[in-house]
N, C-alpha and C positions, 0 to 999 in steps of 0.2 A: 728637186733633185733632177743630174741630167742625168744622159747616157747609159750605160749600165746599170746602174740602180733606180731609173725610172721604174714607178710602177711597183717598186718591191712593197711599200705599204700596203697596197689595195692584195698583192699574194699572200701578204702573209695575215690578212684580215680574215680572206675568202678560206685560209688552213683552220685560222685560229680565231674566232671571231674576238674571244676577247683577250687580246694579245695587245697590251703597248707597243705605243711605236717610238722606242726611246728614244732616238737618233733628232726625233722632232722635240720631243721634251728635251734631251741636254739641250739642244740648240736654243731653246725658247730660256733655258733658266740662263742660259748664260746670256744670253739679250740682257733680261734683267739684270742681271748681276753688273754687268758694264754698265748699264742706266744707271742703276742706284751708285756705283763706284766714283762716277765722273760727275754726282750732284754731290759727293761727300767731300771738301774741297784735304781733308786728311788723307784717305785713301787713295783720291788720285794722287796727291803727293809721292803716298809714299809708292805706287807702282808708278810712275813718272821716277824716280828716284832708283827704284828697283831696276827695270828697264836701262838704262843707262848705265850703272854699274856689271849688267851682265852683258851689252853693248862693248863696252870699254875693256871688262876682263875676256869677254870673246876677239874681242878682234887682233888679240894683240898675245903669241906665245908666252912673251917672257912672263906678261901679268898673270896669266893663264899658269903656269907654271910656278911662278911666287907665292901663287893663294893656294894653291896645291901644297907647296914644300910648306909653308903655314900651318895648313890644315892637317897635315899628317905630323907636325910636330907638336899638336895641340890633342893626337890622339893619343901620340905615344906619349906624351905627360898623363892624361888620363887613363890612358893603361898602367902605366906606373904607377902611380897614386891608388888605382881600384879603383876608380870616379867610372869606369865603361861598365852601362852596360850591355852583358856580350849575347845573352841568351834570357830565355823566362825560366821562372820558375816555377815546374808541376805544382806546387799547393798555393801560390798566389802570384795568378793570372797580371793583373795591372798592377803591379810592384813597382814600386816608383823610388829612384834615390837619388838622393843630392850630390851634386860633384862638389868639388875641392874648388 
């Protein structure tokens, strides 16, 4: 780490000694996580495929805008139908229901 946050490790060791330093843990699992993504030739696929689809609907309004008018047609069918849902329910937490 440069600049400004040089150093913050070793402060906040010397406050707390046993204090993660998570900033170095996300960074390391996500190393991993990229190693193993780019040996799995699926997973690369499919964020190679992911990536270019948010590429192509980013750079461009109208598509930007189409996948939108989509998407909110696709909630107001599900609002109509009942298939949303909008809120939990107090006596069961992970309530799970099938849409239409």
């Amino acid at each position: 780490m440069r600049g400004e946050l040089n150093g913050l490790k070793t402060k906040i060791l010397r406050k707390q000694p046993c204090a993660y330093y998570v900033h170095c843990f996300a960074y390391q699992l996500q190393l991993a996580l990229v190693a193993v993504a780019k040996k799995n030739i699926d997973i690369a696929s499919f964020f190679a495929m992911a990536n270019s689809v948010v590429n192509h609907v980013g750079a461009s309004c109208k598509w930007r805008d189409l996948l939108r008018q989509q998407l909110q047609e696709e909630l107001v069918i599900a609002f109509e139908n009942d298939c949303l849902i909008t809120g939990r329910d107090l006596k069961s937490r992970n309530r799970s229901q099938t849409c239409c």
